[in-house]
Each structure stands twice: as structure tokens, then as C-alpha cells.
DRENPADO-956450 format. One record per residue (C-alpha): z, x, y. Coordinates in steps of 0.02 Angstrom, whole numbers, plus 50000, padded with zeros to 5 digits. Each point is the difference from the previous one (the first is absolute). Layout:
residues N
ZXY/...
//
This chain:
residues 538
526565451155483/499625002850187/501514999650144/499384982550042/499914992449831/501575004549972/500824990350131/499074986749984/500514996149831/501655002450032/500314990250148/500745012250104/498875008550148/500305013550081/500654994950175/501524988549877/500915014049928/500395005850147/500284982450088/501474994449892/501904999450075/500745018249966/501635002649968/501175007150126/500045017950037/501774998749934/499404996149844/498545011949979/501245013950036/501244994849877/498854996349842/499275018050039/501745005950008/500724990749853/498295003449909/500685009849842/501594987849993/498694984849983/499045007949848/501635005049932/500774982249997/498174994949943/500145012049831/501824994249988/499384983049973/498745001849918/500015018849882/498325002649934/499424980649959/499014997450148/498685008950017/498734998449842/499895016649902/498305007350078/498755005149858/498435001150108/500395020050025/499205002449831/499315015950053/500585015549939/500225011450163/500885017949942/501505000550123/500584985850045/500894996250176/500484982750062/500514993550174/501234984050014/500334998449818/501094986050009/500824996449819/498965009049904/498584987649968/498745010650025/500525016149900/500544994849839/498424990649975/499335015350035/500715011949906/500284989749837/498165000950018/499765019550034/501545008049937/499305016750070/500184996250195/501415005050090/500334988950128/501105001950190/500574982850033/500854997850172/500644982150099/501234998250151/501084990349909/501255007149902/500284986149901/498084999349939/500065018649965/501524997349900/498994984949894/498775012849964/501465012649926/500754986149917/498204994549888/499865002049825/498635010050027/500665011950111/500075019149966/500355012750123/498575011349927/498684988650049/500774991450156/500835006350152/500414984650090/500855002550158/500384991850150/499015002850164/499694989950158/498245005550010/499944995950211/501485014250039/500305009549856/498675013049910/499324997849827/499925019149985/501905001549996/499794993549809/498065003249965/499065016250012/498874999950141/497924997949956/500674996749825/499564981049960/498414997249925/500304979550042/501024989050118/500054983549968/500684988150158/500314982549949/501094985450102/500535014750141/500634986950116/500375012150141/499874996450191/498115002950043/500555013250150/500605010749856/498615000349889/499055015050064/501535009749971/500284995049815/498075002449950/500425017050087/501425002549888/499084995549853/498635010850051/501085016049984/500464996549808/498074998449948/498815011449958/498535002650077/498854988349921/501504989249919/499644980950025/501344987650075/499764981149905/500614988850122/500174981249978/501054988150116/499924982950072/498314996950085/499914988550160/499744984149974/501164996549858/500764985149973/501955007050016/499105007750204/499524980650011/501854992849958/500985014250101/498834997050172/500384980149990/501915004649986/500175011650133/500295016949909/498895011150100/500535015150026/498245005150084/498205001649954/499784996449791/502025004949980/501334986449961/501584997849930/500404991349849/501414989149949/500905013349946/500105012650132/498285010349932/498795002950093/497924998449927/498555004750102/498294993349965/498405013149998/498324998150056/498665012549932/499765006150168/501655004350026/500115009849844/498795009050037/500195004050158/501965005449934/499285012649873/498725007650077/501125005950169/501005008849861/498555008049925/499474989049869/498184996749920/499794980349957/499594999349808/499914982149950/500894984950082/500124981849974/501194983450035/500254991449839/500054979250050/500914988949858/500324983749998/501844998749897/500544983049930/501944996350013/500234982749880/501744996350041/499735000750214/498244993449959/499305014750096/498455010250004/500335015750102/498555009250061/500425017349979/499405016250073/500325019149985/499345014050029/499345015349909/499135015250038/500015019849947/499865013350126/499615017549949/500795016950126/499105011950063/498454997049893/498574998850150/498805001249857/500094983149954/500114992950192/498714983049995/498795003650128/500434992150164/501824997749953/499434984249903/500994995749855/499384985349840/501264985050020/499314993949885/500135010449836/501574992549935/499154982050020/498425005949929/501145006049830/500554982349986/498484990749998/499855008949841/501504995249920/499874984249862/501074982550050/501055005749867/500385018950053/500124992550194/501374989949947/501025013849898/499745009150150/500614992550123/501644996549903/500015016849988/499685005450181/500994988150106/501525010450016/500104993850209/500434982449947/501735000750024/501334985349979/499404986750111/501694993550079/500515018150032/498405004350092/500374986050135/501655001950023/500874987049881/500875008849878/501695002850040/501615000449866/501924989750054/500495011649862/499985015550114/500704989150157/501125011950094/501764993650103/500145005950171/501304997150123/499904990450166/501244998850137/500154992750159/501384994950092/501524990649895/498734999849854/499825012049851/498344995449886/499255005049832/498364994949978/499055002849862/497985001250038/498475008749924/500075020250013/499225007850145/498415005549917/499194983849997/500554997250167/498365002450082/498684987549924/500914989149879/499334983849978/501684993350012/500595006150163/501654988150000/500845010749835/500255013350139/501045001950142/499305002850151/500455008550185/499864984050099/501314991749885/501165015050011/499745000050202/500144981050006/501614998949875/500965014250117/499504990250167/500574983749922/501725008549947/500255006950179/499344982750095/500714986049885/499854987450126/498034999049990/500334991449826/502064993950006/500294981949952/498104998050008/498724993949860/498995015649950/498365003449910/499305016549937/498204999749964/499355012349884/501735008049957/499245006949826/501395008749885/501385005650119/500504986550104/501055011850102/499924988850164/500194984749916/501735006249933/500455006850156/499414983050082/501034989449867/501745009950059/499834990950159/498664985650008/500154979849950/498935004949843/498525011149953/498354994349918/499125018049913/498164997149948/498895011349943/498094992949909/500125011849873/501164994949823/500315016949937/500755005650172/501084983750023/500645003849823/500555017550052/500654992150174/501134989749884/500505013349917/500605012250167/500714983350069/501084995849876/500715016449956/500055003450191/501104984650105/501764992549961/499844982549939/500414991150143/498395007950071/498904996249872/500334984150051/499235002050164/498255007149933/498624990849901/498445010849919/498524991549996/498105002649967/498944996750160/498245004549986/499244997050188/499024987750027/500514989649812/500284983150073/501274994749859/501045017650032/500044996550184/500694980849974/501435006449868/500445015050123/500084989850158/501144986749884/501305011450003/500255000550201/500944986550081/499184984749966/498355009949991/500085005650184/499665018149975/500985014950023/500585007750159/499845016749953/498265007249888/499965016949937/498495012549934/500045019049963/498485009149968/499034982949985/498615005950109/499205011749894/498304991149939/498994992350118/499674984149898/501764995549977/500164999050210/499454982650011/500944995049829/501445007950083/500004990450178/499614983949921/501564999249897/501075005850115/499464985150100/500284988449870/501705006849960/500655004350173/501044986150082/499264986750103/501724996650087/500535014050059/499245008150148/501015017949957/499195001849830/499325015549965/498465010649883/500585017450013/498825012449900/500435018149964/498515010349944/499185017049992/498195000050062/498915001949864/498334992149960/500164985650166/500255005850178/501294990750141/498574989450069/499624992649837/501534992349967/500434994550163/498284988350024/500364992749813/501904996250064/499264992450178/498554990049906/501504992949856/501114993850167/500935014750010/500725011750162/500445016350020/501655000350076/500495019649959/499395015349912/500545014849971/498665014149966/500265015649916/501495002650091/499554991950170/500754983550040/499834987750165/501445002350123/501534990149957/499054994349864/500864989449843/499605014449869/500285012050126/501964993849993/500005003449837/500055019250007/501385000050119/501535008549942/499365006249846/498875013149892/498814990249902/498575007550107/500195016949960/500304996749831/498184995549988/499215009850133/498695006249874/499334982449990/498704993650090/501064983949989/499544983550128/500954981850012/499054983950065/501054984550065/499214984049996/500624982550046/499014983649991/498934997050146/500414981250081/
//
């Protein structure tokens, strides 16, 4: 299949993968950071029952070397099938490497499985070098920069003439599609998953051009396209990946012109029967992972974690969803946030922007951490989040959180913007349905088609009597700029009255006062933190 067939079919061109929002360079440094810490809560979870066992390496091969060996599905296929092989089996994470020690088929006479991070760290520490008669290099899922130095590394371990089988995810992929339309770009064909790992999607002539700066001869290479039925999400998935087999130092069998078949693989499976084709495929489509964990839904209240939150005359423990789904959950309100934290100290410090005042948080997800600290002093406190699971949890923190005399003063309830019948039971519980003097968001700002949502609800619910009432919105810039949200807030009858940027606020500004006289700047001077202050526009 040509360059251009290929992205037709799949629906992605070119100029879109790199076109999508990328995630911060905050977060591109930490999941390369925290990259072995990802795949080692991923094998935590999930041992060796995710990945299908691979039986398409059916070939016997002599010495046997593999790259990224995850938990073992690929070798003890193997060798149950060619006893003779010995086999060096190496994976970053330790946890994966210790699956593979752990199998029932394990022997230490026919595997050396040891752990390696294949980017820093050289393969011939543990394998003899120009001793591997085959590499295999399946689901690598290293940053792209890096690659030349791991086919380097691999290069070292294999003899001259020794073949590397390499099969990946190919662009175009259904999982590339899902990840761009979320925002998990990392950069060109490389996202993050829902999980913290990280998947980049191949194009032949990438490959190629990868291999053959190392010193590799094309042999045969291919992109497999399947169409996968899930029944219960009443899904077909078109799937692609990629596979191709590069031969070193063998100029003998160089294609003339550097041209390579793309074809051959395709051209093998024209001649397979309906029948085989199906077995086949059942057989071959070890990519498909679990569907919710590929997009970022899968997440466990089992392994929620308690951490402890202070601000000024207040002393919380919230429980939330651990810090490894913290980056593209689905879910975003069953974690705690930096906004809230900043907020819930500013409120502690400045009680008179909410005392004896009627308060609503939008969006408070899980925590709740400035509606508590807003109950201790305001008429009463209305919590919404639109999302059931984190109101639950919300419930939860609040009750085992506040005195009972405060729980009086705060009511949780679900307020998905925009729902006409949530917006007529929330404004019910202001004074007479007038509104509330004071609303609050936290990290509300993040996706660009929840701005309008946003701005028209907080008109609806702000008070219509009160010329003083307030929208103040704490946020970390992420996906939509300053400008953005302050025509949406002008066009919805809003006015800027105050903001505080990063750090820099108006002279004798209102949120400027509320740094005077104490620390809760410097406590978050890593954060690229801002504060908007609207009022009502008469």
C-alpha cells in the first residue's frame, strides 16, 4: 500500500498529526521521565494478560535475541515451539522482566531476561557483542528522538547478516485517530495514552529511512490493515501495524535503487482461504489492546491514595485517584488539581471574598477543598460537579472532612452546564432564586468547548441583584489561551474587573490584596498559575 493510500483510508493526512493540541512541555518531560514507572504500574495491573501470546514468530531462527519483551508473550510461544533456541529477553521495566522470571515456562538455561532501558543503557553489558543471529522489536514505544540510538544499540548485539523482525503500530491506526481528537500529542505520530504510555505510529518511510542510517538492508515490509469487531461497544476498529525485516551489513541483497516491495506481506494474504484469514487474524492482532485503557478511561477507586491539604486554620484529607492517571484520565474531577490547592489557600487567607455570602463552586470534582474552606465562613455553599462518580467521592471527603454544624452549610449537587433542569434546581437553592454573590471555578478552562458551557451558566446562576457578585476562575493555561476566554465572558455579559497573570497583577488590584501579608505565592511559584475576576456587566 502506497504513502497516500494509506492515509487516505485512515482518515488522518499528513499535515493532522502534527496539527493536533500537544501537550505541555511539562508534560512531555515528565512522561519521558516517569517512562519506566508508567510501564511498571501498567504490568502491575495488568501481569501478563494483556498482550495476546504472539505465535506468528513460527520461524525457527538459531539464537534467539529479543528487544522490549514485555511479559513474556513473545518467548514462550517461541520456545515451547523450538525448545533448542536460547533466547536474551530484555524490557525497561522491572516488573515485566520479573513476569518473564516468574512463567511456568521459564528456565534460566534458555532465557536470560534482564532489564535494560535500551535509549541509555547498552545491550552488550548482558549479550555478547555480534552474537545474535535475530532481534525481534515489537511495541518499542520509545520517544522518536531516541530511536537512532536504540537501532544502534541493537545493531552491536547482531551479527553481521542477523535480521531484526520489527512490528509496531503503523500510522493511521485507529488508537493514532482517538489519541489526536483528545489532545494527547506528544509530537509528530507519538501520543500518550490513558495510562501514562506512550505509542508512536510508523510510516514505511520512516522505517526505512530509521534502518538504513544505521546500516540496514530493507528485506520485506508491509502494514497489515484489519478491521476488528468489538460486540459489546458495537465497534469496528480499523487497525494498522506495521511489519518489516531488515537484514545488517548484507549489501548483497540491497534492491536496486534503494526500492523496497511493500507489498509482499499483502501479496501473501491474497492467498490465504476466508477460513485461514480469519484464524489469522485472531491470531495476529496482538496491538488490540483493552479499549477503555487505550483512551484513557480505565482508572481503579481501589488504588485511590489520601493526601494531605492545608491551608490556613484548615487541615484536609482527601482521598482522589493516584497520580499516574493524573495526566489524561477521562475523569479529570477524581483528581485534585493545582488551581484548587492555590484557590483553597487564597480563600483561607482572604475569607472575606466568600464570608456570610452565598457561594457556588463549579466543577469542584472529588476534593471540594474550597468549598469546605468556603462553608467555615459563608451563608451556605452549593458544590456541583456533572460527573456522578466524582460527586460520590466529593461526598465521601466532605463528610469525613467538616464538623456537623458545617455540613450544614454545604449542599453537593450534579450540574452539568448548560442542562436546563440542573440549572433551575441549582439556582432553587439561592435566595428566592436570585443567584449567588460569589461563583467559583478551578481548572474549569481546560477544553475549549466547555468555555461557552462555562460562561453561560455562570450567568444563569450568578445573582441578578447584586452589583458586587463575582465569577472568579483559577486555571493553568492549557489547551485555550487568555483571549479566548475573555471574548466568550464579554459576548455571555460578562467584565473583566481584575486578573492576575502568572504572577503579575493590576496595581491595587482586588486579587492583588490577596497576597498581602502572606506566602501563598511562593508556595506555588513553579506554577504557571493565573486568576480572572468577573462581575456582571449593567
Amino acid at each position: 500500500m502506497a504513502a497516500g493510500e494509506q492515509q487516505q483510508k485512515s482518515g488522518i493526512s499528513a499535515s493532522s498529526t502534527s496539527s493536533g493540541r500537544l501537550v505541555t512541555p511539562f508534560w512531555k518531560e515528565k512522561y519521558e521521565r516517569d517512562a519506566r514507572r508508567y510501564w511498571d504500574i501498567f504490568y502491575k495491573r495488568h501481569e501478563d494478560k494483556f498482550f495476546k501470546d504472539r505465535h506468528y514468530l513460527d520461524k525457527e531462527w538459531g539464537k534467539y535475541f529479543e528487544v522490549g519483551c514485555g511479559a513474556g508473550n513473545t518467548i514462550f510461544p517461541l520456545i515451547s515451539t523450538y525448545p533448542d533456541i536460547f533466547v536474551h529477553a530484555c524490557d525497561f521495566s522491572p516488573r515485566a522482566v520479573d513476569l518473564v522470571k516468574k512463567h511456568k515456562d521459564y528456565r534460566p538455561d534458555q532465557v536470560n531476561a534482564f532489564v535494560c532501558d535500551i535509549t541509555s543503557e547498552q545491550l552488550t553489558e548482558n549479550v555478547q557483542p555480534s552474537s545474535a543471529d535475530v532481534v525481534t522489536m515489537t511495541n518499542i514505544l520509545i520517544a522518536p528522538a531516541k530511536m537512532p540510538s536504540v537501532i544502534q544499540n541493537v545493531r552491536n548485539v547482531l551479527k553481521n547478516g542477523g535480521r531484526v523482525l520489527f512490528r509496531d503500530y503503523a500510522f493511521g491506526d485507529l488508537a493514532q485517530e482517538r489519541l489526536m481528537s483528545k489532545g494527547q500529542q506528544i509530537s509528530e505520530n507519538f501520543y500518550v495514552r490513558g495510562d501514562g504510555t506512550r505509542a508512536y505510529y510508523f510510516s514505511n518511510e520512516y522505517l526505512v529511512d530509521l534502518f538504513s542510517s544505521c546500516g540496514f538492508i530493507v528485506e520485506e515490509i508491509c502494514v497489515h490493515n484489519k478491521q476488528v469487531e468489538n460486540r459489546s461497544l458495537d465497534l469496528v476498529m480499523n487497525r494498522n501495524w506495521i511489519q518489516a525485516t531488515f537484514i545488517l551489513g548484507s549489501a548483497g541483497l540491497q534492491v536496486p535503487n534503494g526500492q523496497h516491495d511493500n507489498h509482499t506481506c499483502e501479496d501473501k494474504e491474497d492467498k490465504i482461504t476466508a477460513n485461514a484469514q480469519k484464524k489469522r487474524i485472531c491470531e495476529e492482532i496482538d496491538l488490540s489492546e483493552d479499549f477503555n485503557n487505550m483512551f484513557g478511561t480505565s482508572y481503579n477507586l481501589d488504588e485511590a491514595q489520601i493526601i494531605r491539604i492545608k491551608a490556613k486554620g484548615h487541615d484536609f484529607k482527601i482521598k482522589m485517584l493516584t497520580k499516574e492517571y493524573q495526566h489524561t484520565c477521562k475523569l479529570t474531577g477524581l483528581m485534585l488539581w493545582e488551581s484548587a490547592q492555590f484557590m483553597c489557600s487564597l480563600l483561607a487567607e482572604n475569607p472575606s471574598v466568600v464570608s456570610g455570602k452565598r457561594v457556588l463552586e463549579l466543577g469542584c470534582g472529588s476534593a471540594g477543598i474550597c468549598s469546605m474552606v468556603a462553608a467555615s465562613v459563608a451563608q451556605f455553599v452549593v458544590a456541583t460537579d456533572g460527573d456522578a462518580e466524582s460527586l460520590d467521592l466529593l461526598r465521601d471527603n466532605i463528610a469525613s472532612n467538616l464538623e456537623p454544624n458545617l455540613l450544614k452549610r454545604i449542599l453537593i449537587r450534579k450540574l452539568f452546564w448548560g442542562d436546563k433542569d440542573d440549572l433551575k434546581a441549582v439556582r432553587e437553592l439561592s435566595s428566592k432564586g436570585t443567584g449567588f454573590d460569589c461563583i467559583i471555578g478551578t481548572d474549569v478552562t481546560y477544553n475549549p468547548d466547555a468555555i461557552l458551557p462555562l460562561f453561560k451558566t455562570a450567568r444563569e446562576l450568578i445573582s441578578s441583584e447584586d452589583s458586587e457578585a463575582a465569577l472568579i476562575l483559577c486555571y493553568i493555561q492549557r489547551r485555550v489561551d487568555e483571549d479566548s476566554i475573555l471574548s466568550t465572558a464579554t459576548a455571555q455579559g460578562f467584565r473583566l474587573v481584575d486578573k492576575w497573570i502568572n504572577g503579575i497583577h493590576q496595581s491595587n488590584g482586588i486579587i492583588g490584596s490577596w497576597f498581602w501579608g502572606n506566602d501563598v505565592c511562593s508556595a506555588f511559584k513553579n506554577a504557571t498559575l493565573s486568576i480572572l475576576y468577573f462581575q456582571v456587566r449593567h
